[in-house]
ZAMARGU-4260 file (C-alpha; in steps of 0.2 Angstrom, whole numbers, plus 5000, padded with zeros to 4 digits):
<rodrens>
0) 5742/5482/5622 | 5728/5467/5623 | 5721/5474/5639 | 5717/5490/5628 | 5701/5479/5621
5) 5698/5469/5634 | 5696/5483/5645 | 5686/5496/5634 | 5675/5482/5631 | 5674/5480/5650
10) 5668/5499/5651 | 5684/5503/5660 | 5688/5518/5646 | 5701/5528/5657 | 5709/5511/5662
15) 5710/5506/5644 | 5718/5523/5637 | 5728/5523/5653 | 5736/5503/5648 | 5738/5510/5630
20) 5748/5525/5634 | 5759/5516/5643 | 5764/5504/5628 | 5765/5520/5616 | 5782/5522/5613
25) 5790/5505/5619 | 5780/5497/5605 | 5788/5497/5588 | 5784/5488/5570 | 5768/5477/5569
30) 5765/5479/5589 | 5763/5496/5586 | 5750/5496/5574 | 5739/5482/5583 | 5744/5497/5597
35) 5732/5509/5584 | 5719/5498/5579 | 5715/5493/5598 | 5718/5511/5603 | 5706/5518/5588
40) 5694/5504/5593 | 5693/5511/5613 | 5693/5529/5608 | 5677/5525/5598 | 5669/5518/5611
45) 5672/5534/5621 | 5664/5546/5609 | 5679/5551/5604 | 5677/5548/5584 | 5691/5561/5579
50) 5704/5556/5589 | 5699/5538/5584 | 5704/5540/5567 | 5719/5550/5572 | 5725/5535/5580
55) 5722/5524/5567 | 5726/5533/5550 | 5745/5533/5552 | 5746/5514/5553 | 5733/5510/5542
60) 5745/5512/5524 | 5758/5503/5534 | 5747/5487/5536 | 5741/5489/5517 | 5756/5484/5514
65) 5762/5472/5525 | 5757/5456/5528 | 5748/5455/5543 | 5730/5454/5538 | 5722/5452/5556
70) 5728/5469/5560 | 5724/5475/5545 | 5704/5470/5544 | 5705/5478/5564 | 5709/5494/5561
75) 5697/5494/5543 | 5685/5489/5554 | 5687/5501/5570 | 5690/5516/5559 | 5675/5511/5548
80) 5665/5512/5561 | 5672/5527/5569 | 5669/5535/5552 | 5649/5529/5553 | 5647/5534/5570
85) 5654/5551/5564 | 5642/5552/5549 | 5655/5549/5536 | 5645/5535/5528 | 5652/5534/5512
90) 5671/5535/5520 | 5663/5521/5531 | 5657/5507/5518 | 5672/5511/5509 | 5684/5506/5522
95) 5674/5491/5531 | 5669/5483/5511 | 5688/5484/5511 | 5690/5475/5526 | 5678/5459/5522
100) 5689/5460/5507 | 5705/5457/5516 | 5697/5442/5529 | 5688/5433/5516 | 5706/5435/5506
105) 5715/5427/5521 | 5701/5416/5526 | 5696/5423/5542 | 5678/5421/5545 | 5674/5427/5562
110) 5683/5445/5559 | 5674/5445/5541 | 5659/5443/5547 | 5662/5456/5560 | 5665/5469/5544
115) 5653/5462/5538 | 5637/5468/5551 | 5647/5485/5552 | 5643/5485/5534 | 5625/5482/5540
120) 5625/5497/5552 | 5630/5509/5538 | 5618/5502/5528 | 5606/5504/5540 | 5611/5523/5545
125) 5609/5524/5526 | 5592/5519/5527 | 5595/5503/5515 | 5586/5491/5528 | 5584/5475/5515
130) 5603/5478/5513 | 5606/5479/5531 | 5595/5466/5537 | 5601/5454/5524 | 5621/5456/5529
135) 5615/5455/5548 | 5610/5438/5544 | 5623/5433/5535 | 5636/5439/5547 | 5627/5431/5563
140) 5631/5411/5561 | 5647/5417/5563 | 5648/5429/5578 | 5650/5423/5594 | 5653/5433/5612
145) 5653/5452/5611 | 5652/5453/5594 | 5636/5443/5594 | 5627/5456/5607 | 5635/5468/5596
150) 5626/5464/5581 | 5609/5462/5589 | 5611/5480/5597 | 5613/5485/5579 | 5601/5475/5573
155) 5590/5483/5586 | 5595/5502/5579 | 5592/5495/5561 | 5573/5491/5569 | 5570/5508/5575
160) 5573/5518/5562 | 5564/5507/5550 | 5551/5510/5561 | 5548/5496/5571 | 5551/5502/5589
165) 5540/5487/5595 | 5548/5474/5586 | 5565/5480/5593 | 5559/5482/5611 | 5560/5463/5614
170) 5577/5459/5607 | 5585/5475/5615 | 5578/5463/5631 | 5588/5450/5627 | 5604/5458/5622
175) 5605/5466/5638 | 5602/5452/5648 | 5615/5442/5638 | 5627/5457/5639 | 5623/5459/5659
180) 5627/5442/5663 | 5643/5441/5651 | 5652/5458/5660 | 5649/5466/5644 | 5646/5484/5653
185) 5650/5494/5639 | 5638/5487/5627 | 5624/5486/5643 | 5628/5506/5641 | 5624/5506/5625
190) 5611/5494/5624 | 5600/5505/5637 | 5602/5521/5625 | 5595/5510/5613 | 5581/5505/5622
195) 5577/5524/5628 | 5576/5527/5607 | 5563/5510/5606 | 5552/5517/5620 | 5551/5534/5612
200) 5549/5529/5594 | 5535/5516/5604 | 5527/5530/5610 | 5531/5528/5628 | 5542/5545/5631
205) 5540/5544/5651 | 5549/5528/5651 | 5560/5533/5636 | 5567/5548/5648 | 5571/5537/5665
210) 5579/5522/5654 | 5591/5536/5646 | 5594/5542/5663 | 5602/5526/5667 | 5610/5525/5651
215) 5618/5542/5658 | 5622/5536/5673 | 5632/5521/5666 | 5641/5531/5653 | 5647/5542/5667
220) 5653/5529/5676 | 5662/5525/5662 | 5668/5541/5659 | 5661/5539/5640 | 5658/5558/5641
225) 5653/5559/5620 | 5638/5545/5623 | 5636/5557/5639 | 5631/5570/5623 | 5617/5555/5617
230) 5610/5552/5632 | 5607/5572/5634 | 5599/5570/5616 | 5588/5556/5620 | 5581/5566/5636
235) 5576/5583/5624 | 5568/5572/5611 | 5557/5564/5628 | 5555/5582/5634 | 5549/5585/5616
240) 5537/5572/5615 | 5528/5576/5631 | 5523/5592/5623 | 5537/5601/5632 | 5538/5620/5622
245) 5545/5631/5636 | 5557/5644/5634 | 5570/5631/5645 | 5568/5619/5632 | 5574/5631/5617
250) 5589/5634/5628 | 5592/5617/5633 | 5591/5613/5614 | 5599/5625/5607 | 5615/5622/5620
255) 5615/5603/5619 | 5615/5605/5597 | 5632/5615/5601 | 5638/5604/5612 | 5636/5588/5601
260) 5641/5596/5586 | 5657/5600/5594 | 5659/5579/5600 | 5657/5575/5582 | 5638/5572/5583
265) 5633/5579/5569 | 5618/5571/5565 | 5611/5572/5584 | 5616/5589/5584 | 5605/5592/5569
270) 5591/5585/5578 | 5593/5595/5592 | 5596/5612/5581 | 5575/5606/5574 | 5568/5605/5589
275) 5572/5623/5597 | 5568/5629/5578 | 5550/5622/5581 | 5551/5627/5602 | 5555/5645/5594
280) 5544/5646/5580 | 5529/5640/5592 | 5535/5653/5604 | 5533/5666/5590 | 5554/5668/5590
285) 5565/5669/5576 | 5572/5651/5570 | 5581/5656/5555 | 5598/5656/5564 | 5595/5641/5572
290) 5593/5631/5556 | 5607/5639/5543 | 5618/5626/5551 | 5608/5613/5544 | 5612/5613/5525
295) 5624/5599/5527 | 5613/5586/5538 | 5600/5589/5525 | 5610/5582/5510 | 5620/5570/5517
300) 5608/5562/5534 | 5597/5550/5536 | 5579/5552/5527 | 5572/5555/5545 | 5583/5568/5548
305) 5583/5578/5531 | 5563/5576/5533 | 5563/5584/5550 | 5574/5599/5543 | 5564/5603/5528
310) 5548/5601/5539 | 5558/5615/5551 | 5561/5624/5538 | 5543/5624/5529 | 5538/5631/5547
315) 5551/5645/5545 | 5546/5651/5529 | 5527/5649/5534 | 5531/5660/5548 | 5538/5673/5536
320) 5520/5671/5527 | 5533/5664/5514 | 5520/5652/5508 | 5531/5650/5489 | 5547/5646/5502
325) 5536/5633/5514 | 5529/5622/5497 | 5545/5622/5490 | 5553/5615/5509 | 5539/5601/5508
330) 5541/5597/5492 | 5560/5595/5494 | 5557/5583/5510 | 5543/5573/5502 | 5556/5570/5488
335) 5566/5562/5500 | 5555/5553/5507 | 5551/5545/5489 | 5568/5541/5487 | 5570/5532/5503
340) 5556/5519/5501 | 5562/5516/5485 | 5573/5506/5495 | 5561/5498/5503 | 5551/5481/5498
345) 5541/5476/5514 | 5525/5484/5515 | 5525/5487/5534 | 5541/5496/5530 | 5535/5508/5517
350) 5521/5510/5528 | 5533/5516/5542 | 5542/5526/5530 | 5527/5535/5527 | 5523/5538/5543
355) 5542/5550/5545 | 5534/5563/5532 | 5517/5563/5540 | 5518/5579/5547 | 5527/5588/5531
360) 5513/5581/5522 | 5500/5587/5535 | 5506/5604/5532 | 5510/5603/5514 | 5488/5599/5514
365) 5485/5612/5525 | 5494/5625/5514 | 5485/5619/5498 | 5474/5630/5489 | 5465/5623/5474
370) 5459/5608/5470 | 5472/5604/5458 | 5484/5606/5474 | 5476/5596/5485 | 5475/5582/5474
375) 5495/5583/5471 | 5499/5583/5488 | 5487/5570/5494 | 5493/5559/5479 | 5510/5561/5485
380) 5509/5557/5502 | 5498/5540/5497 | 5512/5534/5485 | 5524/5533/5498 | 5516/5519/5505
385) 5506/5511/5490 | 5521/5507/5477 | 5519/5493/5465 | 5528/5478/5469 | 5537/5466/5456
390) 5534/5446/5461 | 5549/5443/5471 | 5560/5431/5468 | 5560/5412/5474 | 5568/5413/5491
395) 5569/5396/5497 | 5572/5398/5514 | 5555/5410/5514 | 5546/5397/5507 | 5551/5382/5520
400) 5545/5395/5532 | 5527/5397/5527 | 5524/5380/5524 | 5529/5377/5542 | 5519/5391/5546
405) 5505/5382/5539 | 5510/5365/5548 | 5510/5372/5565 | 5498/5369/5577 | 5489/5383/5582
410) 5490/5379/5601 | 5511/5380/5599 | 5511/5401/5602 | 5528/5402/5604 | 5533/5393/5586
415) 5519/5402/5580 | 5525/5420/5583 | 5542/5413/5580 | 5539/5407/5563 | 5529/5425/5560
420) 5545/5435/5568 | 5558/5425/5555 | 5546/5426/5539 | 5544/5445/5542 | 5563/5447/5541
425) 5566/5437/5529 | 5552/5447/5518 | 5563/5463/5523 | 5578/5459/5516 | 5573/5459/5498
430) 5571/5476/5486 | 5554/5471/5473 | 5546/5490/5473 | 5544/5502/5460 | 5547/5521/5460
435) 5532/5530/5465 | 5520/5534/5451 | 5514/5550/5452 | 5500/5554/5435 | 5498/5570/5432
440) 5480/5578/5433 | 5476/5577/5413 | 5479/5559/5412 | 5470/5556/5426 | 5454/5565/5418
445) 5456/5558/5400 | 5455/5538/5409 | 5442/5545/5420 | 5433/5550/5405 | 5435/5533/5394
450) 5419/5524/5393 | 5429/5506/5388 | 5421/5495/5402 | 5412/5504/5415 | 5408/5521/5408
455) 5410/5539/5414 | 5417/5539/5430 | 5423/5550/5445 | 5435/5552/5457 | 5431/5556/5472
460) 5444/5557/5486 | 5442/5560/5504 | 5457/5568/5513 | 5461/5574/5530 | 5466/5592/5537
465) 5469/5592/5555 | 5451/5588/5562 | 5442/5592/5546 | 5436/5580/5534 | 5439/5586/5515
470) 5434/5579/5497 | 5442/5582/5482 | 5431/5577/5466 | 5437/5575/5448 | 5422/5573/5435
475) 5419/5578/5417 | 5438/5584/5416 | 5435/5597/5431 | 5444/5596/5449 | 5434/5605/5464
480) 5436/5604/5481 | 5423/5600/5494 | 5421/5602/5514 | 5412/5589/5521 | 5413/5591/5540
485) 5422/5586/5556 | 5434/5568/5552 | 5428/5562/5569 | 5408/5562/5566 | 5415/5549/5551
490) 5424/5539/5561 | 5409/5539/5573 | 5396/5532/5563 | 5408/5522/5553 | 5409/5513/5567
495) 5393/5512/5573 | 5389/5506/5553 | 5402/5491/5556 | 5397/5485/5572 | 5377/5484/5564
500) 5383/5476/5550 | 5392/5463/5561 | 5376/5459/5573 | 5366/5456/5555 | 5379/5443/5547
505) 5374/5435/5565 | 5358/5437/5566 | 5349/5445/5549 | 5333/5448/5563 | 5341/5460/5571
510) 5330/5475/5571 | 5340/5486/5583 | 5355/5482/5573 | 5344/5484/5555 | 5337/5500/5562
515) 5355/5507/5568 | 5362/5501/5551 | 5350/5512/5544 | 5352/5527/5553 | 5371/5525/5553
520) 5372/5524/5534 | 5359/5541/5533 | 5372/5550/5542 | 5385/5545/5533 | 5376/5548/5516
525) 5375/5566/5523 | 5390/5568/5529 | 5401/5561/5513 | 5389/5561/5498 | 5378/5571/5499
530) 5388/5588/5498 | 5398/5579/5481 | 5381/5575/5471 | 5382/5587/5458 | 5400/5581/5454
535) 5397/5563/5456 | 5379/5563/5445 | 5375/5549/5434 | 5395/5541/5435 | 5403/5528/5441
540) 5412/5534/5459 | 5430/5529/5460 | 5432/5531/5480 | 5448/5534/5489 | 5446/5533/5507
545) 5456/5540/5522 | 5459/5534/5540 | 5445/5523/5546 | 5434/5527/5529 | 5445/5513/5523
550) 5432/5500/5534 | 5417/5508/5530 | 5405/5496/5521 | 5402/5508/5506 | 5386/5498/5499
555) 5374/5502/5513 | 5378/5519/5508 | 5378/5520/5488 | 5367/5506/5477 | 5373/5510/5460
560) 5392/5503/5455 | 5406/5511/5462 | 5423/5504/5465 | 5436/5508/5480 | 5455/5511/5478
565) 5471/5517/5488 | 5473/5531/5477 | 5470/5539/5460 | 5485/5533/5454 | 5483/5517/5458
570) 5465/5514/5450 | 5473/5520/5436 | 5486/5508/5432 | 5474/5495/5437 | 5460/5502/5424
575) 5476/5499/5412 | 5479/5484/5418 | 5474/5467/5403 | 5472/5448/5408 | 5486/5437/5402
580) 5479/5421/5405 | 5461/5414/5401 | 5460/5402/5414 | 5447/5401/5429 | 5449/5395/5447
585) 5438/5390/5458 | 5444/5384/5478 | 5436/5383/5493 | 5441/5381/5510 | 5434/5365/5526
590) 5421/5369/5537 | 5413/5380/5530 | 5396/5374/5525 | 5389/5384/5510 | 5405/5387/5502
595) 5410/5370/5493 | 5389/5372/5485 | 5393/5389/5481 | 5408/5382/5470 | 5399/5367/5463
600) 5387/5381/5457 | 5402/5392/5450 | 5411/5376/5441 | 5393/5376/5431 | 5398/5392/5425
605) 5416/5388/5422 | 5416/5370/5418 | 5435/5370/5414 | 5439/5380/5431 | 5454/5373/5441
610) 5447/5369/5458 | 5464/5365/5470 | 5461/5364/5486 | 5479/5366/5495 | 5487/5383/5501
615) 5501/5379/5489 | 5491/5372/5474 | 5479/5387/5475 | 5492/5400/5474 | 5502/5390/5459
620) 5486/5392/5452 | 5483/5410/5452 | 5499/5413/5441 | 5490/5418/5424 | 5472/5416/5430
625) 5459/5428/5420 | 5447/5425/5434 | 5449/5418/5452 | 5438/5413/5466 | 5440/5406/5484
630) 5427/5403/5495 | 5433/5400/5513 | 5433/5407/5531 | 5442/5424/5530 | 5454/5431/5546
635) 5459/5447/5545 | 5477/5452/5555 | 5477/5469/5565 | 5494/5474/5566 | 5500/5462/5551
640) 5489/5461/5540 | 5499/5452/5528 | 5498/5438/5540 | 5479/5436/5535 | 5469/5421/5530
645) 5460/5411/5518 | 5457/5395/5529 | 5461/5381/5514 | 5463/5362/5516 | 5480/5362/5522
650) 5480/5378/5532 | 5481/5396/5529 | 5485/5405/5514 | 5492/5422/5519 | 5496/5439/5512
655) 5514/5432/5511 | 5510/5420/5501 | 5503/5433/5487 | 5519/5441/5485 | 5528/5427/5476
660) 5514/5427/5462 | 5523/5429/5445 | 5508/5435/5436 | 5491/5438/5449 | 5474/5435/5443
665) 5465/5449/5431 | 5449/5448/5444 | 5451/5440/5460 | 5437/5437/5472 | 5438/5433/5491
670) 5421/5425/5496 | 5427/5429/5515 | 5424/5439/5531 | 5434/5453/5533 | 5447/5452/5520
675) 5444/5468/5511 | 5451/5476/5526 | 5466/5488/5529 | 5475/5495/5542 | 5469/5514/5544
680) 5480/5525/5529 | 5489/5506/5524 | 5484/5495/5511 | 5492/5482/5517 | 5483/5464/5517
685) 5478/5453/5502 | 5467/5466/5493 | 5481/5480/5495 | 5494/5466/5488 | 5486/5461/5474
690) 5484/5477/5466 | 5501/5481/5470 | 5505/5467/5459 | 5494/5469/5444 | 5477/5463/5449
695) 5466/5475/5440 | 5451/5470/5452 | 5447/5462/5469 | 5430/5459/5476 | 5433/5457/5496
700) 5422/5460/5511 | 5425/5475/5526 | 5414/5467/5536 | 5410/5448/5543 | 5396/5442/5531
705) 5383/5430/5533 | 5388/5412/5526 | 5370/5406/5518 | 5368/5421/5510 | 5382/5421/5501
710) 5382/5407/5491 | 5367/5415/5479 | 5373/5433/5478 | 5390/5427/5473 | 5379/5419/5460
715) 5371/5430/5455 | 5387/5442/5452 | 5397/5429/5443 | 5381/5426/5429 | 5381/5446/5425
720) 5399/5445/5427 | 5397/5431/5412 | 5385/5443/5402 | 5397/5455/5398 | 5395/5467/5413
725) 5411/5476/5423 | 5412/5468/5440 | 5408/5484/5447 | 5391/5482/5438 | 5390/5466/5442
730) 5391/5468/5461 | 5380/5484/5461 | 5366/5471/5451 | 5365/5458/5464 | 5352/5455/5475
735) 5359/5460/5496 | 5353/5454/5511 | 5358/5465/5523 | 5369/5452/5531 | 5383/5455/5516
740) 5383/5471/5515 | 5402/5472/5517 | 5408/5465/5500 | 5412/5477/5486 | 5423/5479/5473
745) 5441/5484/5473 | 5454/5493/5458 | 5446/5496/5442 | 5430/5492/5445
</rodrens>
């Protein structure tokens, strides 16, 4: 009986089923059922979920009610996670919730803290990564051996499907080597599948493809024939993303969906069953059969899953020139979509979880006719990312972290990414979002319309088709649609505008780069206003950018006020947004040597401003501030960008920190290079995170910006600001040098 576990978790399957066939029937009482819950345990570990919970169900009302609790919180355990493997999550949770019951009941804190990450894998298939994550580490302090490599396997899966393929790469690394040297060779199985899904998520689907070829190889020699199945599954989703659409691919695909469906891989199988519907139906085929079986997987799966099957089946009805059937598909998989980030509080998580819909969201603009439709579906796929966020709570823990963060030397690398890796999950185990808010297109028009504090305004939104670059305008209460041009001429001469301004905050004597500034920003006003005029007129634009437009230095283009947003929806529940506080603050940052003049000239202005000059003090005084301003050197974070900088006396000041605000400043502005930055279709980074959390208007920099210049247009803003004017009006009524070009203003304007 012993040797059953010892063995399975040795990869020796047969031999393990083999030493537990031979105590069936000689065992009796107790031994018997510690017989089923090792059995259940092995036969999971083969693939064989339904013979799994055969094995263990008939013991499992015995042990209820006996007194044998170790047995007991096994079997809860092994069947729970048979149940999850097979996609019976709710079956799952209930059975493992019941096992930490029973260990922390009799006081057993390594087996409850086994449940307990098996409850972080449900969670996790359920797409509740905060949940996961936060019971992955509260079971790991007391996991040792297997179950420690086990855990960061899992831990690893929860990774990948929150859309961090990269960050699991490295720990996957690290499990393996640890299983490797500990004889752990069926978790060294396992952990190469999982590797295969990082490298294909990562966008690495050769590599992908030859590791799930050895993952193969080993479950073979395991004779694990279900993970066999997986293996299989991996290689057609490489094949797949290698742009693999051959009639031999529909067949493998539909053949492999059969074959996992009947292993009791349902949600594989579903997969599998998408992929020759989309082979088919870009073969010009029939796909309707080929995705009836999906009904099921699309209410009870994983958000990713249900996402591809609507997405399939918007294709299908497409095909039909069902173009009623195809919205309706898109619409029912954005809704998913919106569901699952409800659950999620990290911003590079809702990014991610953006990123499953982008190609239902794709076709969902493609099929758009009017205007009005446009604007819904492009509004829809931006909330999904751009949630409001309530102040989290005080985490402790978190907030030891960033002050260390802070403490450490730049030139320690490892602590540093260290310290970076642990406050990123920290962050991820916490739930602070909002649902989505979607305004409809009449309440959009009446705020555009209110005069209150800026005057008439327009909404002017760019969006993306494919390789076309679209506008949608909203102006005295009309919506029209415009066509601008290709998306790639904008990204062009964005750049070419952002690497002119650059060389001028350098060197304001440029001419080559004045002159290509110039020219660049021609272009540009060719390209993107000039074909919006009429709508636009005397009013106030309200931009929303897309892709790389996001770093586009707007002012070299437009010299009236405007303001720049993430969305419609979000200028308008800044434009609603009131000050609470009536205080003023004024910081600045060391070595920098314009910036603590341009503050005493501020503190002039606003002889009562609070002027703290620690990372810690400054953000305690932003709680209720009517007005903020911090002078300092600016870094923004590619990659992370809530891991950007205000550089202040006692190190940085990061996005991160930003998120524990209780009540963020009414106006904020970042006198800073680069801080008005975001990552392509993310507003992520200290602008995105203010608004997020009720700042009503940021005024930041795309660009580097010239330090002596600054000082007197910041000025300059802050006295028309003083006189009554918006701070978009303000802006727009300061006097650039062609070194600041890059600061403009943010939210409502």
């Amino acid at each position: 009986m012993n040797l059953v576990g010892l063995l399975a978790a040795r990869g020796d399957i047969p031999n393990a089923l083999a030493a537990a066939a031979q105590a069936e029937g000689i065992l009796t009482g107790e031994d018997a059922d510690r017989l089923a819950a090792n059995l259940a345990g092995a036969l999971a570990r083969a693939g064989r979920l339904a013979e799994a919970h055969q094995a263990a169900a008939p013991a499992l009302s015995r042990l209820r009610s006996g007194g044998d609790p170790v047995t007991l919180m096994g079997l809860l355990t092994n069947l729970g996670l048979a149940r999850a493997l097979h996609a019976d999550l709710p079956a799952a949770e209930s059975l493992l919730a019941e096992a930490v019951t029973v260990g922390s009941a009799a006081d057993l804190q390594h087996q409850t803290a086994m449940a307990r990450a098996n409850l972080a894998f449900v969670a996790s298939r359920r797409g509740n990564f905060s949940r996961a994550l936060r019971l992955y580490a509260e079971a790991e302090p007391d996991l040792t051996g297997e179950r420690l490599a086990q855990t960061r396997l899992d831990q690893s899966e929860t990774l990948i499907r929150a859309g961090l393929p990269a960050e699991a790469r490295p720990l996957l690394t690290t499990a393996l080597a640890d299983a490797t040297a500990h004889g752990y060779a069926c978790d060294v199985a396992d952990g190469l599948l999982l590797l295969a899904h990082a490298e294909l998520a990562d966008g690495d689907p050769e590599r992908a493809a030859a590791t799930a070829e050895r993952a193969r190889a080993a479950f073979a020699a395991q004779e694990r024939t279900g993970w066999m199945l997986l293996a299989e599954h991996l290689l057609l989703r490489a094949r797949w993303a290698e742009g693999d659409r051959s009639t031999v691919l529909l067949r493998t695909a539909s053949a492999t969906a059969e074959r996992l469906e009947r292993g009791g891989w349902l949600e594989a199988s579903a997969e599998a069953r998408i992929i020759a519907a989309r082979v088919a139906l870009h073969l010009k085929r029939p796909a309707g059969h080929l995705l009836t079986p999906l009904s099921r997987a699309r209410m009870t799966g994983p958000a990713a899953l249900r996402v591809a099957a609507y997405h399939a089946i918007a294709l299908e009805h497409w095909a039909r020139q069902d173009r009623r059937g195809a919205l309706s598909a898109i619409w029912s998989g954005l809704h998913v979509l919106e569901e699952h980030a409800e659950a999620l509080s990290a911003a590079d998580l809702r990014a991610r979880a953006a990123g499953l819909g982008s190609e239902l969201a794709a076709l969902g603009l493609h099929l758009a006719r009017s205007a009005r439709e446009l604007l819904t579906a492009e509004e829809r796929q931006r909330a999904l990312a751009r949630r409001p966020l309530t102040s989290r709570a005080s985490d402790p823990e978190r907030a030891a972290l960033l002050t260390e963060l802070r403490e450490t030397s730049a030139e320690d690398g490892h602590r540093l990414d260290d310290l970076e890796s642990q406050i990123r999950t920290t962050t991820r185990r916490h739930s602070v979002t909002h649902p989505a808010y979607n305004p409809g297109i009449p309440e959009l028009i009446d705020a555009l319309s209110d005069r209150d504090g800026g005057g008439d305004r327009a909404l002017l939104e760019y969006v993306r088709i494919g390789p076309e670059l679209h506008a949608i305008t909203v102006s005295g209460g009309r919506p029209r649609r415009h066509h601008l041009g290709p998306f790639a001429e904008a990204m062009t001469h964005t750049s070419l505008l952002r690497a002119a301004s650059r060389r001028l905050a350098a060197d304001p004597d440029d001419d080559q780069a004045l002159s290509a500034q110039v020219q660049a920003s021609a272009r540009l006003e060719k390209l993107l206003l000039d074909p919006v005029q009429s709508a636009l007129a005397d009013r106030v634009p309200v931009i929303a950018p897309t892709g790389a437009l996001h770093t586009l230095p707007w002012a070299a283009l437009l010299d009236r006020p405007f303001t720049v947003v993430p969305s419609a929806a979000s200028w308008l529940l800044a434009h609603r947004q009131r000050p609470i506080g009536d205080h003023v603050v004024l910081a600045h940052g060391p070595d920098l040597s314009h910036a603590a003049a341009e503050i005493r000239a501020l503190h002039r202005l606003h002889p009562g401003a609070l002027t703290p000059r620690r990372a810690e003090d400054v953000r305690a005084a932003l709680n209720n501030a009517a007005l903020a301003h911090i002078a300092a050197h600016g870094e923004f974070r590619d990659g992370n960008a809530l891991f950007s900088r205000l550089h202040l006396a006692d190190g940085p000041l990061m996005g991160y920190d930003l998120e524990e605000l209780e009540a963020p400043p009414h106006v904020v502005v970042l006198s800073a290079c680069d801080l008005g930055r975001a990552e392509t279709d993310s507003v992520a980074g200290m602008v995105g995170t203010l608004l997020a959390l009720g700042t009503a208007t940021v005024i930041a920099s795309v660009t580097p910006v010239r330090d002596e210049a600054t000082p007197p247009f910041m000025l300059a803003f802050h006295q028309a600001l003083a006189a009554g004017h918006s701070p978009a009006q303000a802006l727009a009524a300061a006097p650039r040098t062609p070194g600041i070009t890059g600061f403009q203003c943010f939210g409502a304007g």
